[in-house]
C-alpha atoms as one frame of an Amber mdcrd trajectory, in Angstrom:
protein
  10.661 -86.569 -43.037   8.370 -87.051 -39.814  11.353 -85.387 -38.089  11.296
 -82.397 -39.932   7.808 -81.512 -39.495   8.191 -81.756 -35.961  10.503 -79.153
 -36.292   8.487 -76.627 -38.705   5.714 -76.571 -36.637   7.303 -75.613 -33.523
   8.586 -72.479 -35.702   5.551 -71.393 -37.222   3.727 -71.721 -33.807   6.797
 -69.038 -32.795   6.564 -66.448 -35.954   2.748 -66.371 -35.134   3.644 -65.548
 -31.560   6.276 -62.959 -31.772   3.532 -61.275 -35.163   0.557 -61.028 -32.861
   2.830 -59.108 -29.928   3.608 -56.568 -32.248   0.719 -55.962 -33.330  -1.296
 -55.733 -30.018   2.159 -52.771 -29.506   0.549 -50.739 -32.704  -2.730 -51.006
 -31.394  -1.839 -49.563 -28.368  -0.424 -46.856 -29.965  -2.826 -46.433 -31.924
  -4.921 -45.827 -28.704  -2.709 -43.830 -26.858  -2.338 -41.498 -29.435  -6.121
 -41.022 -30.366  -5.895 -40.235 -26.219  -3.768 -37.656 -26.573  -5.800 -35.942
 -29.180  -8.397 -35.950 -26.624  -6.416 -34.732 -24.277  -5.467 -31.924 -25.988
  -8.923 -31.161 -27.226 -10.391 -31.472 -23.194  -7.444 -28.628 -22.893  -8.343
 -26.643 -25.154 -11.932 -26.522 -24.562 -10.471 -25.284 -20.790  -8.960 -22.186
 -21.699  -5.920 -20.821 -20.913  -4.527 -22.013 -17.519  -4.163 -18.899 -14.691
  -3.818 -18.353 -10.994  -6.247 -16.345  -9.582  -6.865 -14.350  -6.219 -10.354
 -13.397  -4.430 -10.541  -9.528  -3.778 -11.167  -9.276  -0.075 -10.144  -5.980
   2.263  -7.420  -6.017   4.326  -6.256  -3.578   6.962  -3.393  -1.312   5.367
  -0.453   0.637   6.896   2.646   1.731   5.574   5.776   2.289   7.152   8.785
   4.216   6.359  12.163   2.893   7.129  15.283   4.873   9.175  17.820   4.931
  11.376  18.341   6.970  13.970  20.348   7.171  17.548  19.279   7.154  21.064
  19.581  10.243  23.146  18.176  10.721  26.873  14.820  12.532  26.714  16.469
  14.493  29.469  20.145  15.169  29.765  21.661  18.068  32.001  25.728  19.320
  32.164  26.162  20.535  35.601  28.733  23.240  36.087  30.577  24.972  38.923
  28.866  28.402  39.902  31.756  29.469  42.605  35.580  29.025  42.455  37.111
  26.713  45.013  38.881  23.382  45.193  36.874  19.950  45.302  36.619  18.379
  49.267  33.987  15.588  48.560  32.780  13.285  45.939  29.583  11.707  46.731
  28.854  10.383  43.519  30.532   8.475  40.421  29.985   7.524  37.142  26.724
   5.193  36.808  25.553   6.171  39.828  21.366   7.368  40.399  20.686  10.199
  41.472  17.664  12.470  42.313  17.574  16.342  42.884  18.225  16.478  46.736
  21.530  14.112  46.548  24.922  16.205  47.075  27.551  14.915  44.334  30.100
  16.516  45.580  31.036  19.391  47.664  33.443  22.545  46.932  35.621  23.905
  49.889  32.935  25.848  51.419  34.800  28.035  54.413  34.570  31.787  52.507
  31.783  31.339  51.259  30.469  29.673  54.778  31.672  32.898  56.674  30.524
  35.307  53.940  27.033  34.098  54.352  27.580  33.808  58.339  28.294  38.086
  57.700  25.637  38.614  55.503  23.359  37.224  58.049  24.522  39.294  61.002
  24.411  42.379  58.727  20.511  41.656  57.965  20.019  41.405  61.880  21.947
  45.024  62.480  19.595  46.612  59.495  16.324  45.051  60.938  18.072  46.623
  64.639  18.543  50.387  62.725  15.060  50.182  61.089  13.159  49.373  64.394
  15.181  52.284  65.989  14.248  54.664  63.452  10.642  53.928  63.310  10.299
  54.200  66.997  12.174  57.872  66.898   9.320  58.558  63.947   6.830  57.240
  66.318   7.955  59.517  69.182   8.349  62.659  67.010   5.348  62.422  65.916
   3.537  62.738  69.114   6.188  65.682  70.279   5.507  67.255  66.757   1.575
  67.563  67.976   2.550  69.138  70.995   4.878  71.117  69.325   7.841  70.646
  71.211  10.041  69.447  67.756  10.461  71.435  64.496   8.725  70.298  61.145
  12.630  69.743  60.302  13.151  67.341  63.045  10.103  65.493  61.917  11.123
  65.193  58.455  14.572  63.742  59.468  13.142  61.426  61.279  10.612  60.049
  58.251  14.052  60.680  56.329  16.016  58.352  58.512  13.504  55.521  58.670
  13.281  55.226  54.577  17.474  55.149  54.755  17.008  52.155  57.601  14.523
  50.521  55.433  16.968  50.621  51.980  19.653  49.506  54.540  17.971  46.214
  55.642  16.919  45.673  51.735  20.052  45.923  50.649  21.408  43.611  53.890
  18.450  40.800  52.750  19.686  41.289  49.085  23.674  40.907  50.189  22.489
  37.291  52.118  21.148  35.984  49.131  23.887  36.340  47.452  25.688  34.871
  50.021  23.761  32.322  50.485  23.652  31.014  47.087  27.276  31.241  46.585
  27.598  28.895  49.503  24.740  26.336  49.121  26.630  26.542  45.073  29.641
  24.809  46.995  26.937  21.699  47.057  26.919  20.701  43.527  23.130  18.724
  43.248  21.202  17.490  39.648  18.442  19.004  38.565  16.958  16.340  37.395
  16.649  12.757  38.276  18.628  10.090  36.433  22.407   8.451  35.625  25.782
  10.220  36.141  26.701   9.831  32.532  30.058  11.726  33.152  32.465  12.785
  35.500  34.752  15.565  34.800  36.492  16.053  38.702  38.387  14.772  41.219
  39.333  14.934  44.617  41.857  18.407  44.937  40.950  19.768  41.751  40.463
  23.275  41.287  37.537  24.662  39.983  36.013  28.030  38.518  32.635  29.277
  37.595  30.903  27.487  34.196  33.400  24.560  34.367  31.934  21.467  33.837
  31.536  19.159  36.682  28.431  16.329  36.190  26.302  15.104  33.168  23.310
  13.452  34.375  20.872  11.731  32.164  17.748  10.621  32.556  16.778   6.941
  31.118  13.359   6.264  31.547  12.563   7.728  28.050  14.556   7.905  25.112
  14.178  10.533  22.218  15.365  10.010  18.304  15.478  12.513  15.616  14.714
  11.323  12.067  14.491  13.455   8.752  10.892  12.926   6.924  10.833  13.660
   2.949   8.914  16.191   1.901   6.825  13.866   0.002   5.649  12.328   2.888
   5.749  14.403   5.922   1.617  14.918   5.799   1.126  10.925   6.048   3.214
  11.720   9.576   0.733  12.948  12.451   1.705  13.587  15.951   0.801   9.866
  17.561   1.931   7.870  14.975   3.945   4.882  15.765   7.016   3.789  15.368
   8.918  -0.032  15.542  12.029   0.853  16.710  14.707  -2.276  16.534  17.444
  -1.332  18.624  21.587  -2.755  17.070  22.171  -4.112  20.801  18.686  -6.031
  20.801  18.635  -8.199  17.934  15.578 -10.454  18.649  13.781  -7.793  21.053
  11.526  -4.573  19.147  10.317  -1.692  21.099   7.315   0.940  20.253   8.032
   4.295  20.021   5.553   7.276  19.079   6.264  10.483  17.195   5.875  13.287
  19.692   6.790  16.280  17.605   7.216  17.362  14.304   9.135  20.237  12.867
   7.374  23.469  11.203  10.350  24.073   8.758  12.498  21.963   6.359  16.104
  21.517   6.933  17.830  24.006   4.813  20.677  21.407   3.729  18.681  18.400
   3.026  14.927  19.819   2.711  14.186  17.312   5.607  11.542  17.455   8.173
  13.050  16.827  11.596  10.438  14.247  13.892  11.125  13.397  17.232   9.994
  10.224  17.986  10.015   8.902  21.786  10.060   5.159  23.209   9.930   4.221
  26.658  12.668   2.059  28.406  12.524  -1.201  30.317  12.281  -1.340  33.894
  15.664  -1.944  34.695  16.932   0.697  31.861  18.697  -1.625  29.574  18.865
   0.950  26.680  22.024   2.949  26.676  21.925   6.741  25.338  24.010   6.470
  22.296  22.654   3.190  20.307  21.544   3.060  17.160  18.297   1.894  15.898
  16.242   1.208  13.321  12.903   2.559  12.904   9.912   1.726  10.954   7.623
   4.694  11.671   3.898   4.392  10.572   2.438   6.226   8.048  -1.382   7.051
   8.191  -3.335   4.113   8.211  -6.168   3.577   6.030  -8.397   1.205   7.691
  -9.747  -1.790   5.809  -9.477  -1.435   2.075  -9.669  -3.112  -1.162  -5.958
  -4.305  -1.586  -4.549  -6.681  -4.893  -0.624  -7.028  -5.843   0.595  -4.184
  -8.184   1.442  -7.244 -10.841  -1.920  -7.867 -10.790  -2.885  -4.691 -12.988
  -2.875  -3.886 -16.799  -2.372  -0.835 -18.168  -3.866   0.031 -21.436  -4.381
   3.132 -23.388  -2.879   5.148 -20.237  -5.758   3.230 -17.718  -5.340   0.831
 -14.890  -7.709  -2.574 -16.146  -7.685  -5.886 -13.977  -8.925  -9.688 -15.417
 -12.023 -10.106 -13.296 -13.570 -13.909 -13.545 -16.959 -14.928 -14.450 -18.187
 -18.069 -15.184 -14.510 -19.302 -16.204 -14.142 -15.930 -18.531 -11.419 -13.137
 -18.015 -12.661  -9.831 -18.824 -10.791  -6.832 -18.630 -12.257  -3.960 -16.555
 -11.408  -0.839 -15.485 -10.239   0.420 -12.210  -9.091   3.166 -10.260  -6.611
   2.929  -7.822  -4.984   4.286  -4.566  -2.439   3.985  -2.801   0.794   2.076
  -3.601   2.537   0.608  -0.412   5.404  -2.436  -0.872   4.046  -4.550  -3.353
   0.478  -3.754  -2.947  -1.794  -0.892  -4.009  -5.611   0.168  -2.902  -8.474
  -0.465  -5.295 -10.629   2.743  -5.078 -13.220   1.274  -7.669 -13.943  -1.430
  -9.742 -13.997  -4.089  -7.765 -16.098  -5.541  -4.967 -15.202  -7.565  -2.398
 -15.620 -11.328  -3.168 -14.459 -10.719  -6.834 -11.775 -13.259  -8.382  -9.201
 -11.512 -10.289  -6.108 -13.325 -12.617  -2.898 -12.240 -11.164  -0.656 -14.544
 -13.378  -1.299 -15.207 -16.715  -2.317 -11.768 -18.280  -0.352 -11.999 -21.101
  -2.184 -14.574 -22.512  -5.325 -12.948 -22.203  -7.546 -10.706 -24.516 -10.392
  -8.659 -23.837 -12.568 -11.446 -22.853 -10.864 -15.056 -23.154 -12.320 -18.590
 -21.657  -9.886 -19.637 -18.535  -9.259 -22.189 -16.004  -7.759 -21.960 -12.899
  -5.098 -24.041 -12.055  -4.163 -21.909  -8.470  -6.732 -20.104  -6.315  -5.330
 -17.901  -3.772
């Protein structure tokens, strides 16, 4: 008997043990969920959870995207002016070049001994025409004394005005001449690259063939078509980020230099040349493409909020604007849309904190709180 009350008690001590464990566990529910009530009323007295921006001004472009290709600001095809076969190349294909270098030279002995002719006939002319001035001279001293005829005298006058159309038409013949054989030195215009080379030594060649293209590098020119829609935001000036295909981490600036008076008649384009300067050592080749971000007019600092940002009711633009932890809806008018963003012309101040997520759970005027302030 002893024995088994040794063993009850042990047991009973356990029951009361394993009782008083579970109900400290409903307790603490008990608590936790009279927390969460709180919680939720704490939340509720909150408001409706948004992010929110400050207003502040901002500096605002926008650019218009495009690709174009490079072409030399200056480029020049240089053609034979006399017939003749090719002696001398001077110059190949790469090679610099400025306006006094020969690039090649044409077989030059007619036209060498048809300006050596020309000249002698200019010296016999100016010979005649000194002749015939002196007879003038002297008949006009034997005409006072009356030892010539008035017919004499007039022959002489005649034969100095047919010495003097003599030796114009002698100075006219050596320029000719002339040309025709300084034309068997073939010379650029213009500084630059040879770009091409059309000859060879031997090779015959007649007026208006082609001969030389010489480019020059040190500025490169791009056309690009401009909408209609936005060809007034363009001004003479504005710039341009050009991003050339060959130059993937490198950008260059270019700036629009002219602009077009009339649309193209296919695609009611604009045409804009735009031009952009080269490196030192001419690394941009005539002939790559690019792509170019050209500026439109830039507004200076403005009032600037994301486009998401606005509400549009009854046909008006409205915005969330936060006071003391209230969104109210107010009006605005706006500018402006560029990207993503778009100009606030009025209704807003700088310094004013706007909801730009969360609208939707919103009314005219609700309590808020901010859980992201950007």
């Amino acid at each position: 008997m002893k024995y088994s009350e040794k063993l009850v008690i042990p047991l009973l001590m356990l029951l009361l043990s394993i009782s008083g464990i579970f109900c400290s566990q409903n307790s603490d529910d008990q608590r936790s969920n009279s927390g969460d009530g709180a919680n939720t009323q704490i939340t509720s007295i909150k408001g409706v959870p948004v992010e929110a921006m400050v207003v502040k001004q901002q500096s605002v472009q926008q650019d218009i995207p495009l690709t174009a290709v490079l072409h030399p600001l200056h480029e020049v095809d240089i053609v034979a002016e006399v017939s003749g076969k090719i002696q001398k190349i001077n110059k190949k294909l790469g090679d610099p070049v400025t306006p006094g270098d020969i690039l090649a030279i044409i077989d030059d002995k007619i036209p060498l001994s048809n300006y050596r002719q020309a000249k002698s006939q200019v010296l016999s002319a100016e010979n005649n025409l000194k002749i015939a001035q002196l007879n003038l001279k002297s008949d006009e001293q034997l005409m006072q004394t009356g030892d010539i005829s008035e017919l004499e005298y007039e022959n002489s006058q005649l034969a100095v005005k047919t010495a003097e159309a003599a030796h114009l038409s002698a100075l006219a013949n050596l320029s000719l001449m002339e040309k025709a054989y300084r034309d068997t030195r073939i010379k650029s215009p213009i500084p630059g690259l040879i770009s091409r080379k059309y000859i060879d030594i031997g090779m015959m060649v007649n007026p208006n063939m082609p001969l030389y293209r010489v480019i020059d590098l040190t500025k490169l020119k791009m056309e690009v078509g401009i909408p209609q829609s936005l060809i007034t935001r363009v001004q003479v000036g504005s710039k341009a980020k050009v991003k050339i295909s060959g130059f993937l981490d490198e950008s260059f600036l270019g700036y629009v230099r002219h602009i077009s008076p009339q649309a193209d008649e296919q695609s009611g384009a604009f045409t804009v040349e735009i031009h952009v300067d080269n490196t030192p050592n001419l690394k941009i080749r005539a002939g790559m493409t690019a792509k170019v971000d050209i500026t439109l007019n830039n507004f200076g600092a403005q009032l600037v909020i994301p486009k998401y940002a606005l509400v549009t009711k009854n046909e008006s633009d409205h915005v969330y604007k936060i006071s003391h932890n209230k969104a109210r809806l107010v009006n605005v008018r706006v500018g402006e849309t560029f990207g993503a963003q778009i100009i606030i012309n009025d209704g807003l101040t700088e310094g004013d904190t706007i909801v730009i997520v969360g609208m939707k759970n919103l009314g005219l005027e609700t309590d808020i709180w901010i859980e992201t302030l950007h």
